[in-house]
C-alpha positions as CSV (number, residue, x, y, z in Angstrom):
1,X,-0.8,9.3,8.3
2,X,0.2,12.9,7.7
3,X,3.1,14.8,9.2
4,X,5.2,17.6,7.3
5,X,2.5,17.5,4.4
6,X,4.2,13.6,4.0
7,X,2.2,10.3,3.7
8,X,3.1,7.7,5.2
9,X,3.3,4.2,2.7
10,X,0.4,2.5,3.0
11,X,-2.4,0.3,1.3
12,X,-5.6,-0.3,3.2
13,X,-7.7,-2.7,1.4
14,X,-11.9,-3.4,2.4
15,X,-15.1,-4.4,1.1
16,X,-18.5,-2.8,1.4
17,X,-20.7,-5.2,2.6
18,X,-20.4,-8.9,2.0
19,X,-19.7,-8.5,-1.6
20,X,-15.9,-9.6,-2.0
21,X,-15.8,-9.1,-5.6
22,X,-16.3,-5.4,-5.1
23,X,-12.7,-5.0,-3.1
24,X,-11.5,-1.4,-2.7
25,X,-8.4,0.0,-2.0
26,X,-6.7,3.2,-1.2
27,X,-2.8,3.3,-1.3
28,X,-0.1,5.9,-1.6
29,X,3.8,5.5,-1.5
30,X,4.0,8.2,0.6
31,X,4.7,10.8,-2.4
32,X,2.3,10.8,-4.8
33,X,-1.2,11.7,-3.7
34,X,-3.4,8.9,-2.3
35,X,-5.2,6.8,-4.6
36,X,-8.7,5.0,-4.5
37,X,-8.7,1.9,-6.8
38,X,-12.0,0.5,-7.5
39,X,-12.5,-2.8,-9.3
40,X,-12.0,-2.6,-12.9
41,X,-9.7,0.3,-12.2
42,X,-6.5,-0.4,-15.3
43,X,-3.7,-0.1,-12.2
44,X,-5.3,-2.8,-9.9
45,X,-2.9,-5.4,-8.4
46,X,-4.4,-8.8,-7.4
């Protein structure tokens, strides 16, 4: 993930448990810093 102080682009998505409503993600574009989206989060893409 990290070389030079870089990201690399990612988005890893996963659930805790069984509960698939709950989905949680954590994403960068490889410049900004990464980000943890939680359901009900405003920037969430479905």
């Amino acid at each position: 993930f990290f070389s030079s102080g870089e990201t690399t682009p990612f988005e890893l998505e996963f659930t805790v448990g069984s509960e698939t409503d709950y989905t949680q993600i954590l994403a960068s574009d490889g410049i900004s810093p990464i980000k943890w989206r939680q359901p009900g989060d405003e920037d969430e893409v479905e």
